[in-house]
Each structure stands twice: as structure tokens, then as C-alpha cells.
VMD Tcl script that draws the C-alpha trace (Angstrom):
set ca {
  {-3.73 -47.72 -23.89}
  {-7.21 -46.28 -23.67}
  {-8.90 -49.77 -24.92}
  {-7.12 -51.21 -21.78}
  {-8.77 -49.27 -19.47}
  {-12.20 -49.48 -21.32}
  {-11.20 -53.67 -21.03}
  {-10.61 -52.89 -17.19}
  {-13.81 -51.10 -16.47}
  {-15.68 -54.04 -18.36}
  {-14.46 -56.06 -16.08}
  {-14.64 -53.47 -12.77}
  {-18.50 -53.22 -13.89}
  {-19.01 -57.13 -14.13}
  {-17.60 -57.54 -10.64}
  {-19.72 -55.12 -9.27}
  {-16.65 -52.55 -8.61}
  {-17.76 -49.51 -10.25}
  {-20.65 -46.66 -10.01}
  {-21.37 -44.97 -12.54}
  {-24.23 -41.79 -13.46}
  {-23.79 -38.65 -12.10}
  {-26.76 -39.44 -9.22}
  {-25.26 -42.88 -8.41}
  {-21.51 -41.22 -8.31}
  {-22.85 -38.11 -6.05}
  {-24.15 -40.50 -3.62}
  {-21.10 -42.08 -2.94}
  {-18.67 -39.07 -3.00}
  {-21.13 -37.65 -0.07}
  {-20.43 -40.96 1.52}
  {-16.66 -40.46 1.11}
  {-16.10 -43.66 -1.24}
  {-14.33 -44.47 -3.85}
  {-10.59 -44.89 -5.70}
  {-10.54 -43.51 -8.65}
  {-12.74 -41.12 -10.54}
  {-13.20 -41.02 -14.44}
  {-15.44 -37.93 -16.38}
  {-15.91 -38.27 -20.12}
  {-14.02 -35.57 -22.21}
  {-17.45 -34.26 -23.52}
  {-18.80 -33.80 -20.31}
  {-18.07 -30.14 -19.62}
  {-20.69 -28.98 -17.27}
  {-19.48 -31.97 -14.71}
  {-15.89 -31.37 -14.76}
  {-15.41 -28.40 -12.06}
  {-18.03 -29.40 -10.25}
  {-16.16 -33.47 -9.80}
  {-12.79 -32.45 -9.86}
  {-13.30 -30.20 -7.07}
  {-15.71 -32.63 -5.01}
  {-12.61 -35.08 -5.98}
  {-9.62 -32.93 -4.82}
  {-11.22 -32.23 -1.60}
  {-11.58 -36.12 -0.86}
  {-7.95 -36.35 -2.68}
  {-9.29 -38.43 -5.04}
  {-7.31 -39.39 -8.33}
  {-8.99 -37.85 -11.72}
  {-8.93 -39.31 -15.20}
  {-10.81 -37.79 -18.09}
  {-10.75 -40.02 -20.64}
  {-13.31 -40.85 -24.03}
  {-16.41 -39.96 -24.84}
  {-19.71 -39.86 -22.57}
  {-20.90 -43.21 -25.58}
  {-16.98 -44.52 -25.44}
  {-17.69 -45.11 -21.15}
  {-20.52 -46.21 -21.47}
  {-19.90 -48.72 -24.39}
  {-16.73 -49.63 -21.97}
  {-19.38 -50.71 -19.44}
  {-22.16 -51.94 -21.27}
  {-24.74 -49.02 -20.46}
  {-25.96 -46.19 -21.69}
  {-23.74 -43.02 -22.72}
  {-22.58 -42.08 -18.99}
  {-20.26 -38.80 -18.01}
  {-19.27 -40.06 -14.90}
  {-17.91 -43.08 -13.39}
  {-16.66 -44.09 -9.66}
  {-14.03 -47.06 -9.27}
  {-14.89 -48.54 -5.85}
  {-12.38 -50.86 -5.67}
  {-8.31 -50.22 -5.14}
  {-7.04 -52.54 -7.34}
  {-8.83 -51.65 -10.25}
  {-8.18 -48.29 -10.06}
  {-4.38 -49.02 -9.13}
  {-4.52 -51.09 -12.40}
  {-6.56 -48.21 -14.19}
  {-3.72 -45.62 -13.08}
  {-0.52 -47.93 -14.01}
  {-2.24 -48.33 -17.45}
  {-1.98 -44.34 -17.87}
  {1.00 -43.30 -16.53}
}
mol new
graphics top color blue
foreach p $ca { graphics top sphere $p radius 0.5 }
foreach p [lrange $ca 0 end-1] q [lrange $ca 1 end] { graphics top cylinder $p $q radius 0.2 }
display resetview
């Protein structure tokens, strides 16, 4: 299950439909964008601070992997956070875990 959402956000990331970095991911949350949020299970410090930016925009959370595991999945460095911009993706991303 998990490597087929790591395969999705590959893919998300080559079309240009993700942010990821906790700068990069602030930015857009001020701007109100975004489908689907995901935090890395190691990522403490982030996790109140997201999931409460991301209930207040109703935002779906997943925490999921490793900060290295996400960023493997996308072909960067070790990241804690990462924002799925488009719908379908994330619509994909949530089928795949429920």
C-alpha cells in the first residue's frame, strides 16, 4: 500500500503536482491551496502546527514514512512535509489508504 503512494507522488512530483518543504508548503497553505497534505511520521515538531493549519482549511491529513522515505518517493532530499496540488492525485492518494 504505502509503495503505491510513494509510486503516486513520483509521479505527482514529475508532473509538477506537488510542493513539498515546510517553506514551499507554508506558502501555499497561506494562499489557501492544496488537496491533500502528507507529514513524515518522524516529523514531530510539524505535526500540530500542519494539522491544525490543515483542519482549519479542511484539508485531508496523511502521515505516512519517514522524512528520507518522502523524499526518496520524490526524488529530493529528506522532506517532512509535502502539499498535493492537484485533486486527482490526492483522490488517488486517499483511495490507496482507505
Amino acid at each position: 500500500m504505502i509503495d503505491r503512494i510513494y509510486s503516486l507522488l513520483g509521479l505527482a512530483r514529475r508532473a509538477g503536482k506537488i510542493t513539498s518543504g515546510e517553506s514551499q508548503v507554508e506558502a501555499m497553505l497561506k494562499k489557501r491551496k492544496g488537496h491533500l497534505l502528507i507529514l513524515a511520521e518522524d516529523a514531530q515538531g510539524t505535526h500540530k502546527k500542519y494539522q491544525q493549519w490543515a483542519e482549519d482549511l479542511r484539508l485531508p491529513v496523511m502521515i505516512i514514512g519517514t522524512k528520507l522515505d518522502l523524499g526518496v518517493a520524490i526524488g529530493l532530499s529528506p522532506r517532512s512535509t509535502v502539499l498535493v496540488m492537484d485533486d486527482g492525485f490526492a483522490k488517488a492518494i486517499l483511495k490507496i489508504r482507505s
